[in-house]
Biotite code that builds the C-alpha atoms (Angstrom):
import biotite.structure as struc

atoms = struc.array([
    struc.Atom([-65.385, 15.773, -51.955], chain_id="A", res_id=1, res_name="UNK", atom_name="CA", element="C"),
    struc.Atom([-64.242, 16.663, -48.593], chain_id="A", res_id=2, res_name="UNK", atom_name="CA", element="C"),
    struc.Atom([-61.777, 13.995, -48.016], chain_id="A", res_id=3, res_name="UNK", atom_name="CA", element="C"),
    struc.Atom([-60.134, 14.941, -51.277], chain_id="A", res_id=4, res_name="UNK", atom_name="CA", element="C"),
    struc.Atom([-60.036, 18.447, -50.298], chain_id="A", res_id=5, res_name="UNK", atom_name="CA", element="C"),
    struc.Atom([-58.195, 17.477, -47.123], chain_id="A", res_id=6, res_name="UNK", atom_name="CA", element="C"),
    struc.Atom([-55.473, 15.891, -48.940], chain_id="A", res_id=7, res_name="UNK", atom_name="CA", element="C"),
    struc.Atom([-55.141, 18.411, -50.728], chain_id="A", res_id=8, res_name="UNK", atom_name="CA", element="C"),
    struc.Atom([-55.131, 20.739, -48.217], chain_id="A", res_id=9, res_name="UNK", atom_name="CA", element="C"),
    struc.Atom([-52.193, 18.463, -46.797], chain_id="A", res_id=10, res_name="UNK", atom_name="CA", element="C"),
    struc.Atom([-50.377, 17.922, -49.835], chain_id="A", res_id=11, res_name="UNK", atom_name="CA", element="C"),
    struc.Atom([-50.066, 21.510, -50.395], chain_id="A", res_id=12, res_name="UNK", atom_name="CA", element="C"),
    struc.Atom([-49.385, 22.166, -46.715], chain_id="A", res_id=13, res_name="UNK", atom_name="CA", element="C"),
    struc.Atom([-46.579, 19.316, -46.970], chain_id="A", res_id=14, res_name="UNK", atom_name="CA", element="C"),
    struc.Atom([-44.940, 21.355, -50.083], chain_id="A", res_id=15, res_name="UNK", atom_name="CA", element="C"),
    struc.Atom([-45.324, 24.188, -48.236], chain_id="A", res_id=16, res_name="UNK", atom_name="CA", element="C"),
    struc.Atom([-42.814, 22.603, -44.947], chain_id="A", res_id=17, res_name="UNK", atom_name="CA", element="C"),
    struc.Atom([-40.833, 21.091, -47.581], chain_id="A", res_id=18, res_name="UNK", atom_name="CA", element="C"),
    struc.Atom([-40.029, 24.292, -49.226], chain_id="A", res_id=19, res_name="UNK", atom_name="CA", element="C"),
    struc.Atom([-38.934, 26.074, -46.138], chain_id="A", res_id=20, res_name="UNK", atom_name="CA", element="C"),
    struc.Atom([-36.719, 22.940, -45.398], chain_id="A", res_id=21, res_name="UNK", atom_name="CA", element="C"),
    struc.Atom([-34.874, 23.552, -48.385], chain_id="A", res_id=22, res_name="UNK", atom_name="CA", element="C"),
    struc.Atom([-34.413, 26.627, -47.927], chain_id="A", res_id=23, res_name="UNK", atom_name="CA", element="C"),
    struc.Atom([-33.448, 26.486, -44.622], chain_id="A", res_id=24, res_name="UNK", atom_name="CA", element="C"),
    struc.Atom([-30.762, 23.561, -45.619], chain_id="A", res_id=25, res_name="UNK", atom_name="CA", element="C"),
    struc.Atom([-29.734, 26.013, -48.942], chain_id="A", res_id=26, res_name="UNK", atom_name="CA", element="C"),
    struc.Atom([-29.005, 29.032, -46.674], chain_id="A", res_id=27, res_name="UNK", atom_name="CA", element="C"),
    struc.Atom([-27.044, 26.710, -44.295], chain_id="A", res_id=28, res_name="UNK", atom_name="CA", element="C"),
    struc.Atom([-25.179, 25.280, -47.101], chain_id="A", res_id=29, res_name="UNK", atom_name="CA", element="C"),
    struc.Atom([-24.243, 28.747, -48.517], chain_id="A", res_id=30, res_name="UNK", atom_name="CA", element="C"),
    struc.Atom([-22.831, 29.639, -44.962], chain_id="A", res_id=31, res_name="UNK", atom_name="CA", element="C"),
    struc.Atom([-20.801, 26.883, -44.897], chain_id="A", res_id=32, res_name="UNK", atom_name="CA", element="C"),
    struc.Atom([-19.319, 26.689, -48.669], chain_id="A", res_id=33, res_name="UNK", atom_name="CA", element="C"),
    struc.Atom([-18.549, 30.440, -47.843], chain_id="A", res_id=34, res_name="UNK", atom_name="CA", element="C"),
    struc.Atom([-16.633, 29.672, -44.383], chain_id="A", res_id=35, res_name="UNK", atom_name="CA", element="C"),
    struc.Atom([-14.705, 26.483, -46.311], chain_id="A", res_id=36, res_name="UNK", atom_name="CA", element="C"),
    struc.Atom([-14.319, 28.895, -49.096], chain_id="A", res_id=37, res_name="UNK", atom_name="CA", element="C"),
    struc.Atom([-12.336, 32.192, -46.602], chain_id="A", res_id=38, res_name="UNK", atom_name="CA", element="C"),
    struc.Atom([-10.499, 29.562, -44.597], chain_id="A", res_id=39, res_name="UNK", atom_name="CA", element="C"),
    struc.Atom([-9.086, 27.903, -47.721], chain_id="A", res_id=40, res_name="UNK", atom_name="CA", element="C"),
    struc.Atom([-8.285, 31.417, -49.274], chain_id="A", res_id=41, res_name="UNK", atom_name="CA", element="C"),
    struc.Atom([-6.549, 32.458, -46.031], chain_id="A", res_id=42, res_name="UNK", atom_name="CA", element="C"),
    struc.Atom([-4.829, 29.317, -46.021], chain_id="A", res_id=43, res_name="UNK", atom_name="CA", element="C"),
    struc.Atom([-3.464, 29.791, -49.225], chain_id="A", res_id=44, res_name="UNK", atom_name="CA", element="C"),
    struc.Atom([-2.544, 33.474, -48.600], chain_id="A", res_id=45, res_name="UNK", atom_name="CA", element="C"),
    struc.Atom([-0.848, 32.375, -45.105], chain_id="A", res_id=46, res_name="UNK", atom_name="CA", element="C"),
    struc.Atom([1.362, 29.347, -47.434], chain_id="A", res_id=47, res_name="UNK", atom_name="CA", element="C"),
    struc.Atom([2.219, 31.946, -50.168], chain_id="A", res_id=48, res_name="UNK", atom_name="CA", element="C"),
    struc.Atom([3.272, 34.666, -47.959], chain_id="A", res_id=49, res_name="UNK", atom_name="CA", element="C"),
    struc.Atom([5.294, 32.327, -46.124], chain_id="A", res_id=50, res_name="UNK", atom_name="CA", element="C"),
    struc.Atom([6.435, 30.753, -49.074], chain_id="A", res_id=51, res_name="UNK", atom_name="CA", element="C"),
    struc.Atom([8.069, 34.283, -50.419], chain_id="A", res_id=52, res_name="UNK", atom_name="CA", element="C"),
    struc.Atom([9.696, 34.883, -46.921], chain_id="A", res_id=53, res_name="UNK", atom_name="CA", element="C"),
    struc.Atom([11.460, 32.363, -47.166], chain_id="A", res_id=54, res_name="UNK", atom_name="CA", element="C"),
    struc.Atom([12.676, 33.015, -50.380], chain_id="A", res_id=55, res_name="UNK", atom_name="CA", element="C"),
    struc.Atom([13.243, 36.761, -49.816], chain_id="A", res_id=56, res_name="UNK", atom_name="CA", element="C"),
    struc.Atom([15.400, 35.693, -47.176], chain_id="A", res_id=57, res_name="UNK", atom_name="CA", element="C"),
    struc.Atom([17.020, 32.970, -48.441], chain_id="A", res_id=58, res_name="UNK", atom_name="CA", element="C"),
    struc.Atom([18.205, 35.283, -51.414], chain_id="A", res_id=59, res_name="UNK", atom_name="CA", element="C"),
    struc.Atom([18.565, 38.750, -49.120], chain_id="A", res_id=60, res_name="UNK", atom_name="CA", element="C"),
    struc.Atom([20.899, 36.489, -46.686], chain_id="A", res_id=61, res_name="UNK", atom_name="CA", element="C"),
    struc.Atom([18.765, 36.728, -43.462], chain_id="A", res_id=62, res_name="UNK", atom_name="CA", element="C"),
    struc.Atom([18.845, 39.300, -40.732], chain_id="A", res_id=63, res_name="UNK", atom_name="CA", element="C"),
    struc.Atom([18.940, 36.396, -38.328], chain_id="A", res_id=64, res_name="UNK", atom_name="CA", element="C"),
    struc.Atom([21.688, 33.608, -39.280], chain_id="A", res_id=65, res_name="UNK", atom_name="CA", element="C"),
    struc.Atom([24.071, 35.117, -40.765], chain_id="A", res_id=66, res_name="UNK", atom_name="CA", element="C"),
    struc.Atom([24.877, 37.948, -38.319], chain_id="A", res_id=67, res_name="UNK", atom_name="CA", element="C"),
    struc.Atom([25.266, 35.400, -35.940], chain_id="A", res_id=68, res_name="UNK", atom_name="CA", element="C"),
    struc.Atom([28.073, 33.637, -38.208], chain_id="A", res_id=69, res_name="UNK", atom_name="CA", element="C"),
    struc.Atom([29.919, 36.662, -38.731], chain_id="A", res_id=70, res_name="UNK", atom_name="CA", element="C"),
    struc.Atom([29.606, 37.891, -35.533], chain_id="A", res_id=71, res_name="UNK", atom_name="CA", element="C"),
    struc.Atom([31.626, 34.662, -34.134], chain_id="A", res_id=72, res_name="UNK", atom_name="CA", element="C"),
    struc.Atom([34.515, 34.547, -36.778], chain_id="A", res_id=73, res_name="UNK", atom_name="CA", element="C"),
    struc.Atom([34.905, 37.945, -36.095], chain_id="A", res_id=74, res_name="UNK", atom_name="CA", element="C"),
    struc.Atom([35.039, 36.850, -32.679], chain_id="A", res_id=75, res_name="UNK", atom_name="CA", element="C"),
    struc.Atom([37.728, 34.406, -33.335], chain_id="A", res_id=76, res_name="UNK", atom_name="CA", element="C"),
    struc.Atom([39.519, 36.322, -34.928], chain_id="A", res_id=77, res_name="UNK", atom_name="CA", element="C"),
    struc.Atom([39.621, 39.211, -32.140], chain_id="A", res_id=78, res_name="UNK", atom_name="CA", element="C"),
    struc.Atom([40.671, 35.839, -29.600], chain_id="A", res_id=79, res_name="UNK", atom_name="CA", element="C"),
    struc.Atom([43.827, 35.096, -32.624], chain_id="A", res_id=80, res_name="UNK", atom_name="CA", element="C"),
    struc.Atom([45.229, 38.767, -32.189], chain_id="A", res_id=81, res_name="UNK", atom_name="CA", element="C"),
    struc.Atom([45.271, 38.927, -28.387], chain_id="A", res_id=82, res_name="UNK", atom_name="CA", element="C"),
])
């Protein structure tokens, strides 16, 4: 009777570890679906943003390229009536 109430004894013991282990791995999991799950947001964020800067600027004309354009015809044209 004392042998089987060792193994029980273990058995329940080994549940017991098992338990913890899972829980252990479940919280770990959850911490890492959750970091997977903010980078891929941000991601997506960062791609769309970009996405209607481009757009935005390819519609608005650009602050950047075509000042500089203009900037050299009317240039050239300063150079023609010299």
């Amino acid at each position: 009777m004392s042998k089987l109430l060792r193994y029980g004894g273990w058995a329940l013991l080994a549940l017991a570890a098992l338990w913890v282990v899972a829980e252990i791995v479940s919280v770990l999991l959850g911490f890492v679906s959750w970091l997977v799950s903010t980078l891929v947001t941000i991601l997506v964020a960062a791609v769309l943003l970009y996405l209607a800067y481009a757009l935005v600027s390819r519609f608005l004309g650009g602050s950047g390229g075509g000042n500089s354009r203009s900037r050299s015809r009317s240039r050239e044209r300063e150079k023609i009536y010299e």
